[in-house]
C-alpha positions in Angstrom: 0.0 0.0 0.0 1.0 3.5 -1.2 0.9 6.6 1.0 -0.3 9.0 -2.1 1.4 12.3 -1.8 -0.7 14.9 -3.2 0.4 18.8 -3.6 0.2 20.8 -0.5 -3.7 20.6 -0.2 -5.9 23.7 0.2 -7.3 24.3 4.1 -11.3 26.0 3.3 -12.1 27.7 6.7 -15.3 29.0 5.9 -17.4 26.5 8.5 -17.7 27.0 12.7 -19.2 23.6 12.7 -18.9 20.1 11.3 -19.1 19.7 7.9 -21.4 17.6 6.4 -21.5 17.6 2.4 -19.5 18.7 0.1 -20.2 18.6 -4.0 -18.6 20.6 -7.1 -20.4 21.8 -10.1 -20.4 19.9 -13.2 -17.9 21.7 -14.8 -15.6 21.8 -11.6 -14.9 24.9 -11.4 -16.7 25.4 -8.3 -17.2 23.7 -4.9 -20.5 24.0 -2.6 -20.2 22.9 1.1 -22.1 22.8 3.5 -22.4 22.3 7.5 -24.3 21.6 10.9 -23.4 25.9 11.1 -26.2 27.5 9.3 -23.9 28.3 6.3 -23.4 27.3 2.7 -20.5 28.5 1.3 -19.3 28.3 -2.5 -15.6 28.1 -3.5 -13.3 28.7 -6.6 -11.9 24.9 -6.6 -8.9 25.8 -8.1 -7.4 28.4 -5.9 -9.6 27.9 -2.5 -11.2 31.5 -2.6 -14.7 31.8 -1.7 -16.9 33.1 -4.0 -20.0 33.8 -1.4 -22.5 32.7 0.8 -25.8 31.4 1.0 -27.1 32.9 4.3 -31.0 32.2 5.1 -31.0 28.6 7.3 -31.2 28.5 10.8 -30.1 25.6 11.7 -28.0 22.5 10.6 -27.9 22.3 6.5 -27.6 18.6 6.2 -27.5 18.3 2.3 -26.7 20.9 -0.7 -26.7 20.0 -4.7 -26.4 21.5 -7.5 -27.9 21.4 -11.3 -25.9 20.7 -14.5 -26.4 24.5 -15.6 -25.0 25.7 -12.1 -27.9 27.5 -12.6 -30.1 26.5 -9.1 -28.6 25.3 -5.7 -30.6 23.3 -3.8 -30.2 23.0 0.1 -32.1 20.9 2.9 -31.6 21.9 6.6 -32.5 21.1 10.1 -35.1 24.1 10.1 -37.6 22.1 8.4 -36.6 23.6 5.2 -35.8 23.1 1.2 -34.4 26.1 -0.2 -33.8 27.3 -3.6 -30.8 29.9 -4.6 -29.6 31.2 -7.6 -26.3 30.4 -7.8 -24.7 33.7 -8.9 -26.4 36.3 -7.3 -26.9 34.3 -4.0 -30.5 35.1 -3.8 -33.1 32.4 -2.0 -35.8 32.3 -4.8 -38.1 30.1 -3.0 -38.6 28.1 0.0 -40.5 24.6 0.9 -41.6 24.3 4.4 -42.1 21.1 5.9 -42.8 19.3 9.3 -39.3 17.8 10.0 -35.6 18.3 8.7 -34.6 18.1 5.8 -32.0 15.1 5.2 -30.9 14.6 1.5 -31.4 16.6 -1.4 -30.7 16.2 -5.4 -31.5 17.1 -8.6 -32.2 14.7 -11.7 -29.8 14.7 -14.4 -31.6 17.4 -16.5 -32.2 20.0 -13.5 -36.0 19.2 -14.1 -37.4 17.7 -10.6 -35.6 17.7 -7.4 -35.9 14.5 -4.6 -36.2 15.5 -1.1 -35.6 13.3 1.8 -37.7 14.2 5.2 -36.9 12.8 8.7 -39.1 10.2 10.7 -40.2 11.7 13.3 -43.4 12.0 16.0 -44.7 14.6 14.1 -44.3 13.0 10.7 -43.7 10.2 9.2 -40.3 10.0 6.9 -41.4 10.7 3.5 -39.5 11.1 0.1 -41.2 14.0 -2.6 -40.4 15.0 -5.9 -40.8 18.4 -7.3 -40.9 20.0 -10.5 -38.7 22.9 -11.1 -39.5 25.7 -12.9 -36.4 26.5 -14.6 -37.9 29.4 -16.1 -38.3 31.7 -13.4 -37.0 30.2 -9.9 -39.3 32.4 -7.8 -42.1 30.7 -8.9 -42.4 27.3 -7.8 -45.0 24.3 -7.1 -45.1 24.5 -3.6 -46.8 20.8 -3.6 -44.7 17.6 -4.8 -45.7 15.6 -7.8 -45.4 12.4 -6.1 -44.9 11.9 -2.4 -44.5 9.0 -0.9 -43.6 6.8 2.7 -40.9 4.3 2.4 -42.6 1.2 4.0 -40.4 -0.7 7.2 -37.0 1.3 7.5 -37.1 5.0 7.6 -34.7 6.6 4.5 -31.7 8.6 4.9 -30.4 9.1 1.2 -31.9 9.4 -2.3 -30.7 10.3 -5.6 -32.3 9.8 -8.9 -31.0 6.6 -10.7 -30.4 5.7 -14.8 -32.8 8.0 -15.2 -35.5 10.8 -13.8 -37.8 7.8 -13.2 -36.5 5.9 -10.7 -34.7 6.9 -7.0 -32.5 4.8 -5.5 -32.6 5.1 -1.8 -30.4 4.2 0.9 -32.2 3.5 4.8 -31.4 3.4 8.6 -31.5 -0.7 8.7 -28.9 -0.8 5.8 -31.1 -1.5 3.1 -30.9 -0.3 -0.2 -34.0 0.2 -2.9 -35.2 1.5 -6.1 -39.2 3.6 -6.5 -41.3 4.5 -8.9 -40.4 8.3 -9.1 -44.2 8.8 -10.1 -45.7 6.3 -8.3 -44.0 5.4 -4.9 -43.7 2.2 -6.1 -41.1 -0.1 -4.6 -39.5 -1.7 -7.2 -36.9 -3.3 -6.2 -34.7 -3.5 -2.5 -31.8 -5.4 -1.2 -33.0 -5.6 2.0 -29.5 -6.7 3.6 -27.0 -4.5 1.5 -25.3 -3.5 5.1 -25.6 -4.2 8.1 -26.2 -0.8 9.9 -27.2 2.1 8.3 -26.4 3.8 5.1 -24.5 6.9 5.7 -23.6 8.1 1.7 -24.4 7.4 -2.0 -22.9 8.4 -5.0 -23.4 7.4 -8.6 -21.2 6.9 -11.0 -21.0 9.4 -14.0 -22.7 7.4 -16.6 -25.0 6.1 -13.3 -25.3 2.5 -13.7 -23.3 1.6 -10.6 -22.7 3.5 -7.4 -21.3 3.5 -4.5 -22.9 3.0 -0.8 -20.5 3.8 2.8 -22.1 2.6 5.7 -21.5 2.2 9.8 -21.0 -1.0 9.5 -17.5 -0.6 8.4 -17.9 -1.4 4.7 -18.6 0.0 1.4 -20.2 -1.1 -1.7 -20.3 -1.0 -4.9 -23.6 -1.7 -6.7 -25.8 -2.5 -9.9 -28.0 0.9 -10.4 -30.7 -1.7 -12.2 -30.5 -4.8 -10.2 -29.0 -3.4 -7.0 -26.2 -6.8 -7.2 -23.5 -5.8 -5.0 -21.2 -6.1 -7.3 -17.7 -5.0 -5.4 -17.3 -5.1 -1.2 -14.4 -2.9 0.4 -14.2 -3.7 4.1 -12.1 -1.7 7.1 -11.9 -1.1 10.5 -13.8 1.7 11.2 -17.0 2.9 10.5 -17.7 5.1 7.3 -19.5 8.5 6.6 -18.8 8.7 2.8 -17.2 6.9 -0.4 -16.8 8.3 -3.4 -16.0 7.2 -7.2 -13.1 8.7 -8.9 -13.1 9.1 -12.3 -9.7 8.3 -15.1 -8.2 5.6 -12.1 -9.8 2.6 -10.9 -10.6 3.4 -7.3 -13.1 4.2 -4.6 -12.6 7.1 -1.7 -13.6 6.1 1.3 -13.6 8.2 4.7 -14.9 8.5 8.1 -13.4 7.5 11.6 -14.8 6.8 14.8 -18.1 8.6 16.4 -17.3 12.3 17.1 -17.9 11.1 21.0 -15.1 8.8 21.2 -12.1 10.9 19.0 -11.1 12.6 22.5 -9.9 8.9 23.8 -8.1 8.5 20.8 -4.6 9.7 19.4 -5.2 10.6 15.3 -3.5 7.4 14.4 -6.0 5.4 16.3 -8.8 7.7 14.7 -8.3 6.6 11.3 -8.6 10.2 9.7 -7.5 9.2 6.2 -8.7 9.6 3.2 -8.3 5.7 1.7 -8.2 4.6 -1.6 -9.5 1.2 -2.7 -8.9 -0.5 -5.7 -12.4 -0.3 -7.7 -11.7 -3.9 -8.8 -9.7 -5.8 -7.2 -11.0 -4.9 -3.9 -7.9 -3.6 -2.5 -6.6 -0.7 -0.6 -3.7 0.7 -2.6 -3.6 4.4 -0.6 -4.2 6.7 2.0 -4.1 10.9 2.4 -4.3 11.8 5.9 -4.8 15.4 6.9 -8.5 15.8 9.1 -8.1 16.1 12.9 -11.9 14.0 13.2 -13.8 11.7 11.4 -14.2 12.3 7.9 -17.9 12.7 7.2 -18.3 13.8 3.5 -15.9 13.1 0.1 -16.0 14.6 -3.6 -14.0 14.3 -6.6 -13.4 16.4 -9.5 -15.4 15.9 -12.7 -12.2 15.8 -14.0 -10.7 13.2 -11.7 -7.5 15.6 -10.9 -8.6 16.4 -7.2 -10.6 15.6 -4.7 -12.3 17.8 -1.4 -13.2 16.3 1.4 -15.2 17.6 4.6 -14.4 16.7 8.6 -15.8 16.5 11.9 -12.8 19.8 12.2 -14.8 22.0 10.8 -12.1 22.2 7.7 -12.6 21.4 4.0 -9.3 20.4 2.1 -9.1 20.2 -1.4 -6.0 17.7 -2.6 -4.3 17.7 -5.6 -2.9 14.6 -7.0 0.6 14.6 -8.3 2.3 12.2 -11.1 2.8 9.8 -8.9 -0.9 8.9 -8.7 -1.5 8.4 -12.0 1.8 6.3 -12.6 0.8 4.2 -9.8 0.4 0.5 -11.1 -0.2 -1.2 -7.3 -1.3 -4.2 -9.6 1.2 -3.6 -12.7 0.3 -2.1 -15.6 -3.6 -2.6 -17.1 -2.5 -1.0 -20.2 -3.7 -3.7 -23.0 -0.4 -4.2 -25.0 -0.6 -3.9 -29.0 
Protein backbone atom coordinates (compact mmCIF):
# COMPACT_ATOMS: atom_id res chain seq x y z
CA UNK A 1 0.00 0.00 0.00
CA UNK A 2 1.00 3.49 -1.19
CA UNK A 3 0.94 6.62 0.98
CA UNK A 4 -0.30 8.95 -2.13
CA UNK A 5 1.40 12.31 -1.84
CA UNK A 6 -0.68 14.90 -3.17
CA UNK A 7 0.35 18.82 -3.60
CA UNK A 8 0.16 20.79 -0.54
CA UNK A 9 -3.71 20.58 -0.16
CA UNK A 10 -5.85 23.70 0.23
CA UNK A 11 -7.33 24.34 4.07
CA UNK A 12 -11.28 25.97 3.34
CA UNK A 13 -12.13 27.66 6.70
CA UNK A 14 -15.26 29.03 5.92
CA UNK A 15 -17.41 26.51 8.50
CA UNK A 16 -17.69 26.99 12.68
CA UNK A 17 -19.17 23.60 12.73
CA UNK A 18 -18.86 20.09 11.32
CA UNK A 19 -19.13 19.65 7.88
CA UNK A 20 -21.44 17.55 6.40
CA UNK A 21 -21.51 17.62 2.41
CA UNK A 22 -19.51 18.73 0.11
CA UNK A 23 -20.23 18.56 -4.02
CA UNK A 24 -18.61 20.58 -7.11
CA UNK A 25 -20.41 21.77 -10.11
CA UNK A 26 -20.41 19.92 -13.19
CA UNK A 27 -17.91 21.74 -14.76
CA UNK A 28 -15.59 21.80 -11.63
CA UNK A 29 -14.95 24.94 -11.38
CA UNK A 30 -16.71 25.35 -8.35
CA UNK A 31 -17.18 23.68 -4.89
CA UNK A 32 -20.45 23.98 -2.64
CA UNK A 33 -20.21 22.94 1.15
CA UNK A 34 -22.14 22.79 3.51
CA UNK A 35 -22.37 22.33 7.46
CA UNK A 36 -24.27 21.63 10.89
CA UNK A 37 -23.44 25.90 11.08
CA UNK A 38 -26.17 27.45 9.30
CA UNK A 39 -23.89 28.26 6.26
CA UNK A 40 -23.44 27.30 2.70
CA UNK A 41 -20.51 28.50 1.25
CA UNK A 42 -19.31 28.28 -2.53
CA UNK A 43 -15.59 28.09 -3.52
CA UNK A 44 -13.32 28.67 -6.56
CA UNK A 45 -11.87 24.90 -6.58
CA UNK A 46 -8.89 25.77 -8.07
CA UNK A 47 -7.42 28.38 -5.94
CA UNK A 48 -9.58 27.89 -2.52
CA UNK A 49 -11.22 31.53 -2.62
CA UNK A 50 -14.66 31.82 -1.65
CA UNK A 51 -16.86 33.07 -4.03
CA UNK A 52 -19.97 33.82 -1.36
CA UNK A 53 -22.50 32.69 0.81
CA UNK A 54 -25.80 31.37 0.99
CA UNK A 55 -27.12 32.87 4.30
CA UNK A 56 -30.97 32.20 5.10
CA UNK A 57 -31.00 28.65 7.31
CA UNK A 58 -31.23 28.51 10.78
CA UNK A 59 -30.06 25.55 11.72
CA UNK A 60 -27.99 22.50 10.55
CA UNK A 61 -27.92 22.29 6.54
CA UNK A 62 -27.63 18.56 6.21
CA UNK A 63 -27.46 18.26 2.27
CA UNK A 64 -26.74 20.89 -0.68
CA UNK A 65 -26.71 20.04 -4.65
CA UNK A 66 -26.36 21.46 -7.53
CA UNK A 67 -27.86 21.35 -11.32
CA UNK A 68 -25.87 20.66 -14.51
CA UNK A 69 -26.43 24.48 -15.59
CA UNK A 70 -24.98 25.72 -12.08
CA UNK A 71 -27.90 27.53 -12.57
CA UNK A 72 -30.10 26.54 -9.13
CA UNK A 73 -28.61 25.30 -5.75
CA UNK A 74 -30.65 23.28 -3.77
CA UNK A 75 -30.21 23.00 0.09
CA UNK A 76 -32.11 20.92 2.95
CA UNK A 77 -31.62 21.94 6.63
CA UNK A 78 -32.46 21.13 10.13
CA UNK A 79 -35.07 24.05 10.11
CA UNK A 80 -37.61 22.11 8.42
CA UNK A 81 -36.63 23.61 5.23
CA UNK A 82 -35.83 23.14 1.15
CA UNK A 83 -34.37 26.08 -0.19
CA UNK A 84 -33.78 27.28 -3.57
CA UNK A 85 -30.77 29.94 -4.61
CA UNK A 86 -29.63 31.18 -7.59
CA UNK A 87 -26.35 30.44 -7.78
CA UNK A 88 -24.74 33.66 -8.86
CA UNK A 89 -26.36 36.28 -7.26
CA UNK A 90 -26.93 34.34 -3.97
CA UNK A 91 -30.46 35.13 -3.79
CA UNK A 92 -33.12 32.38 -2.00
CA UNK A 93 -35.79 32.29 -4.82
CA UNK A 94 -38.15 30.11 -2.95
CA UNK A 95 -38.56 28.07 -0.03
CA UNK A 96 -40.55 24.58 0.91
CA UNK A 97 -41.58 24.35 4.40
CA UNK A 98 -42.09 21.07 5.90
CA UNK A 99 -42.77 19.28 9.32
CA UNK A 100 -39.31 17.77 10.02
CA UNK A 101 -35.57 18.27 8.65
CA UNK A 102 -34.56 18.14 5.84
CA UNK A 103 -32.05 15.13 5.17
CA UNK A 104 -30.92 14.63 1.53
CA UNK A 105 -31.45 16.55 -1.43
CA UNK A 106 -30.70 16.17 -5.36
CA UNK A 107 -31.52 17.06 -8.62
CA UNK A 108 -32.25 14.71 -11.67
CA UNK A 109 -29.85 14.66 -14.35
CA UNK A 110 -31.59 17.37 -16.51
CA UNK A 111 -32.24 20.00 -13.52
CA UNK A 112 -35.99 19.20 -14.07
CA UNK A 113 -37.39 17.67 -10.58
CA UNK A 114 -35.62 17.70 -7.41
CA UNK A 115 -35.94 14.47 -4.62
CA UNK A 116 -36.23 15.51 -1.07
CA UNK A 117 -35.65 13.28 1.76
CA UNK A 118 -37.73 14.20 5.19
CA UNK A 119 -36.87 12.81 8.66
CA UNK A 120 -39.14 10.22 10.68
CA UNK A 121 -40.16 11.74 13.32
CA UNK A 122 -43.43 11.99 15.99
CA UNK A 123 -44.68 14.65 14.11
CA UNK A 124 -44.34 12.97 10.66
CA UNK A 125 -43.72 10.21 9.16
CA UNK A 126 -40.33 9.98 6.85
CA UNK A 127 -41.38 10.70 3.52
CA UNK A 128 -39.54 11.07 0.15
CA UNK A 129 -41.18 14.02 -2.59
CA UNK A 130 -40.38 14.95 -5.87
CA UNK A 131 -40.79 18.36 -7.31
CA UNK A 132 -40.94 19.97 -10.46
CA UNK A 133 -38.68 22.93 -11.11
CA UNK A 134 -39.53 25.70 -12.91
CA UNK A 135 -36.38 26.54 -14.58
CA UNK A 136 -37.88 29.42 -16.10
CA UNK A 137 -38.30 31.68 -13.38
CA UNK A 138 -36.97 30.21 -9.93
CA UNK A 139 -39.31 32.44 -7.82
CA UNK A 140 -42.10 30.73 -8.92
CA UNK A 141 -42.42 27.33 -7.76
CA UNK A 142 -45.02 24.28 -7.11
CA UNK A 143 -45.13 24.53 -3.60
CA UNK A 144 -46.82 20.83 -3.56
CA UNK A 145 -44.75 17.64 -4.75
CA UNK A 146 -45.66 15.65 -7.84
CA UNK A 147 -45.39 12.40 -6.07
CA UNK A 148 -44.93 11.92 -2.36
CA UNK A 149 -44.53 9.01 -0.89
CA UNK A 150 -43.62 6.82 2.67
CA UNK A 151 -40.87 4.33 2.43
CA UNK A 152 -42.61 1.24 3.97
CA UNK A 153 -40.39 -0.66 7.17
CA UNK A 154 -37.05 1.34 7.53
CA UNK A 155 -37.11 5.02 7.57
CA UNK A 156 -34.70 6.62 4.48
CA UNK A 157 -31.74 8.61 4.92
CA UNK A 158 -30.44 9.12 1.25
CA UNK A 159 -31.85 9.40 -2.33
CA UNK A 160 -30.71 10.29 -5.58
CA UNK A 161 -32.27 9.79 -8.92
CA UNK A 162 -31.03 6.61 -10.70
CA UNK A 163 -30.37 5.73 -14.75
CA UNK A 164 -32.76 8.02 -15.21
CA UNK A 165 -35.52 10.77 -13.76
CA UNK A 166 -37.82 7.76 -13.22
CA UNK A 167 -36.48 5.94 -10.68
CA UNK A 168 -34.74 6.87 -7.01
CA UNK A 169 -32.51 4.78 -5.45
CA UNK A 170 -32.57 5.10 -1.79
CA UNK A 171 -30.41 4.19 0.92
CA UNK A 172 -32.19 3.53 4.78
CA UNK A 173 -31.44 3.35 8.63
CA UNK A 174 -31.49 -0.75 8.70
CA UNK A 175 -28.92 -0.76 5.80
CA UNK A 176 -31.11 -1.53 3.06
CA UNK A 177 -30.88 -0.26 -0.23
CA UNK A 178 -33.97 0.18 -2.88
CA UNK A 179 -35.18 1.47 -6.07
CA UNK A 180 -39.18 3.59 -6.50
CA UNK A 181 -41.30 4.50 -8.89
CA UNK A 182 -40.44 8.32 -9.06
CA UNK A 183 -44.20 8.81 -10.08
CA UNK A 184 -45.68 6.25 -8.31
CA UNK A 185 -43.95 5.37 -4.87
CA UNK A 186 -43.65 2.21 -6.09
CA UNK A 187 -41.06 -0.13 -4.57
CA UNK A 188 -39.50 -1.66 -7.16
CA UNK A 189 -36.91 -3.27 -6.15
CA UNK A 190 -34.73 -3.47 -2.51
CA UNK A 191 -31.84 -5.39 -1.22
CA UNK A 192 -33.00 -5.61 1.96
CA UNK A 193 -29.47 -6.70 3.62
CA UNK A 194 -27.02 -4.46 1.49
CA UNK A 195 -25.32 -3.49 5.14
CA UNK A 196 -25.60 -4.23 8.05
CA UNK A 197 -26.22 -0.77 9.92
CA UNK A 198 -27.23 2.14 8.28
CA UNK A 199 -26.36 3.82 5.08
CA UNK A 200 -24.52 6.94 5.66
CA UNK A 201 -23.56 8.10 1.73
CA UNK A 202 -24.40 7.37 -2.03
CA UNK A 203 -22.92 8.43 -4.99
CA UNK A 204 -23.40 7.40 -8.65
CA UNK A 205 -21.21 6.92 -10.97
CA UNK A 206 -20.99 9.43 -13.96
CA UNK A 207 -22.75 7.44 -16.55
CA UNK A 208 -25.01 6.12 -13.33
CA UNK A 209 -25.29 2.54 -13.69
CA UNK A 210 -23.29 1.56 -10.56
CA UNK A 211 -22.66 3.47 -7.44
CA UNK A 212 -21.34 3.45 -4.55
CA UNK A 213 -22.94 2.97 -0.79
CA UNK A 214 -20.54 3.81 2.78
CA UNK A 215 -22.08 2.58 5.68
CA UNK A 216 -21.45 2.17 9.77
CA UNK A 217 -20.99 -1.01 9.47
CA UNK A 218 -17.54 -0.55 8.38
CA UNK A 219 -17.91 -1.39 4.68
CA UNK A 220 -18.62 0.02 1.43
CA UNK A 221 -20.16 -1.11 -1.73
CA UNK A 222 -20.30 -1.01 -4.94
CA UNK A 223 -23.60 -1.72 -6.68
CA UNK A 224 -25.79 -2.54 -9.88
CA UNK A 225 -27.98 0.95 -10.37
CA UNK A 226 -30.68 -1.70 -12.24
CA UNK A 227 -30.55 -4.77 -10.17
CA UNK A 228 -28.98 -3.38 -7.03
CA UNK A 229 -26.25 -6.76 -7.15
CA UNK A 230 -23.48 -5.77 -4.97
CA UNK A 231 -21.15 -6.08 -7.29
CA UNK A 232 -17.74 -4.98 -5.41
CA UNK A 233 -17.31 -5.09 -1.23
CA UNK A 234 -14.44 -2.88 0.40
CA UNK A 235 -14.21 -3.66 4.06
CA UNK A 236 -12.08 -1.73 7.08
CA UNK A 237 -11.94 -1.13 10.49
CA UNK A 238 -13.79 1.68 11.24
CA UNK A 239 -17.03 2.94 10.47
CA UNK A 240 -17.70 5.10 7.33
CA UNK A 241 -19.48 8.51 6.58
CA UNK A 242 -18.84 8.71 2.76
CA UNK A 243 -17.16 6.85 -0.41
CA UNK A 244 -16.81 8.33 -3.44
CA UNK A 245 -15.98 7.22 -7.16
CA UNK A 246 -13.08 8.72 -8.91
CA UNK A 247 -13.12 9.10 -12.28
CA UNK A 248 -9.73 8.30 -15.07
CA UNK A 249 -8.20 5.57 -12.08
CA UNK A 250 -9.76 2.64 -10.91
CA UNK A 251 -10.65 3.44 -7.26
CA UNK A 252 -13.06 4.25 -4.64
CA UNK A 253 -12.59 7.13 -1.71
CA UNK A 254 -13.59 6.13 1.33
CA UNK A 255 -13.62 8.15 4.74
CA UNK A 256 -14.92 8.47 8.15
CA UNK A 257 -13.40 7.45 11.59
CA UNK A 258 -14.78 6.81 14.78
CA UNK A 259 -18.11 8.56 16.44
CA UNK A 260 -17.25 12.27 17.14
CA UNK A 261 -17.91 11.13 20.98
CA UNK A 262 -15.06 8.82 21.19
CA UNK A 263 -12.06 10.87 18.97
CA UNK A 264 -11.13 12.57 22.49
CA UNK A 265 -9.92 8.86 23.85
CA UNK A 266 -8.12 8.47 20.75
CA UNK A 267 -4.64 9.71 19.35
CA UNK A 268 -5.16 10.62 15.26
CA UNK A 269 -3.55 7.45 14.36
CA UNK A 270 -6.01 5.38 16.29
CA UNK A 271 -8.79 7.70 14.71
CA UNK A 272 -8.28 6.59 11.26
CA UNK A 273 -8.57 10.20 9.67
CA UNK A 274 -7.50 9.24 6.17
CA UNK A 275 -8.74 9.62 3.24
CA UNK A 276 -8.34 5.68 1.75
CA UNK A 277 -8.22 4.58 -1.64
CA UNK A 278 -9.50 1.22 -2.67
CA UNK A 279 -8.94 -0.47 -5.74
CA UNK A 280 -12.37 -0.29 -7.73
CA UNK A 281 -11.72 -3.86 -8.83
CA UNK A 282 -9.69 -5.83 -7.21
CA UNK A 283 -10.96 -4.89 -3.89
CA UNK A 284 -7.95 -3.62 -2.46
CA UNK A 285 -6.59 -0.68 -0.58
CA UNK A 286 -3.67 0.71 -2.55
CA UNK A 287 -3.56 4.41 -0.63
CA UNK A 288 -4.15 6.73 2.03
CA UNK A 289 -4.11 10.89 2.37
CA UNK A 290 -4.33 11.75 5.94
CA UNK A 291 -4.81 15.44 6.88
CA UNK A 292 -8.50 15.77 9.13
CA UNK A 293 -8.09 16.13 12.86
CA UNK A 294 -11.89 13.96 13.21
CA UNK A 295 -13.82 11.74 11.43
CA UNK A 296 -14.25 12.33 7.89
CA UNK A 297 -17.86 12.71 7.16
CA UNK A 298 -18.26 13.78 3.47
CA UNK A 299 -15.90 13.11 0.10
CA UNK A 300 -16.04 14.56 -3.63
CA UNK A 301 -13.96 14.33 -6.63
CA UNK A 302 -13.42 16.37 -9.47
CA UNK A 303 -15.42 15.88 -12.73
CA UNK A 304 -12.24 15.82 -13.98
CA UNK A 305 -10.69 13.21 -11.72
CA UNK A 306 -7.50 15.58 -10.87
CA UNK A 307 -8.56 16.36 -7.21
CA UNK A 308 -10.64 15.58 -4.74
CA UNK A 309 -12.32 17.75 -1.42
CA UNK A 310 -13.23 16.31 1.37
CA UNK A 311 -15.18 17.64 4.62
CA UNK A 312 -14.37 16.72 8.60
CA UNK A 313 -15.85 16.51 11.91
CA UNK A 314 -12.81 19.84 12.20
CA UNK A 315 -14.78 22.03 10.83
CA UNK A 316 -12.14 22.24 7.69
CA UNK A 317 -12.63 21.42 3.96
CA UNK A 318 -9.27 20.39 2.14
CA UNK A 319 -9.08 20.24 -1.40
CA UNK A 320 -6.01 17.71 -2.64
CA UNK A 321 -4.29 17.72 -5.59
CA UNK A 322 -2.95 14.61 -7.03
CA UNK A 323 0.63 14.64 -8.31
CA UNK A 324 2.28 12.16 -11.15
CA UNK A 325 2.78 9.77 -8.88
CA UNK A 326 -0.94 8.90 -8.68
CA UNK A 327 -1.49 8.40 -12.03
CA UNK A 328 1.83 6.33 -12.63
CA UNK A 329 0.80 4.24 -9.81
CA UNK A 330 0.42 0.53 -11.07
CA UNK A 331 -0.22 -1.21 -7.34
CA UNK A 332 -1.27 -4.17 -9.59
CA UNK A 333 1.23 -3.55 -12.75
CA UNK A 334 0.34 -2.06 -15.60
CA UNK A 335 -3.61 -2.56 -17.06
CA UNK A 336 -2.54 -1.05 -20.22
CA UNK A 337 -3.70 -3.69 -22.99
CA UNK A 338 -0.37 -4.19 -25.05
CA UNK A 339 -0.64 -3.90 -28.97
Amino acid sequence: MVRFTSKRPILLQGHERSLTQVKYNAEGDLLFSCSKDDTVNAWYSHNGERLGTYGGHNGTVWTLDVDYQTKFLVTGSADNMMKLWDVETGQCLYTWEFLTAVKRVAFSEDGELIVCVTEQRAVAQGAIRVFKINRHDGRIQDPEPISLFHPIGTKATLASFGWDSKHIITGHESGKVAIFDAKTGEELRANEKAHHEPVTDLQLAPDRSYFVTSSKDKSARLHDSRTLAVLKTYTTETPLNSAAIAPLRPYVLLGGGQDAMSVTTTSLRQGKFETRFWHKVFEEEVGRVRGHFGPINTIAVHPDGRSYSSGGEDGFVRVHFFDVSYFKARPYGDLEAEE
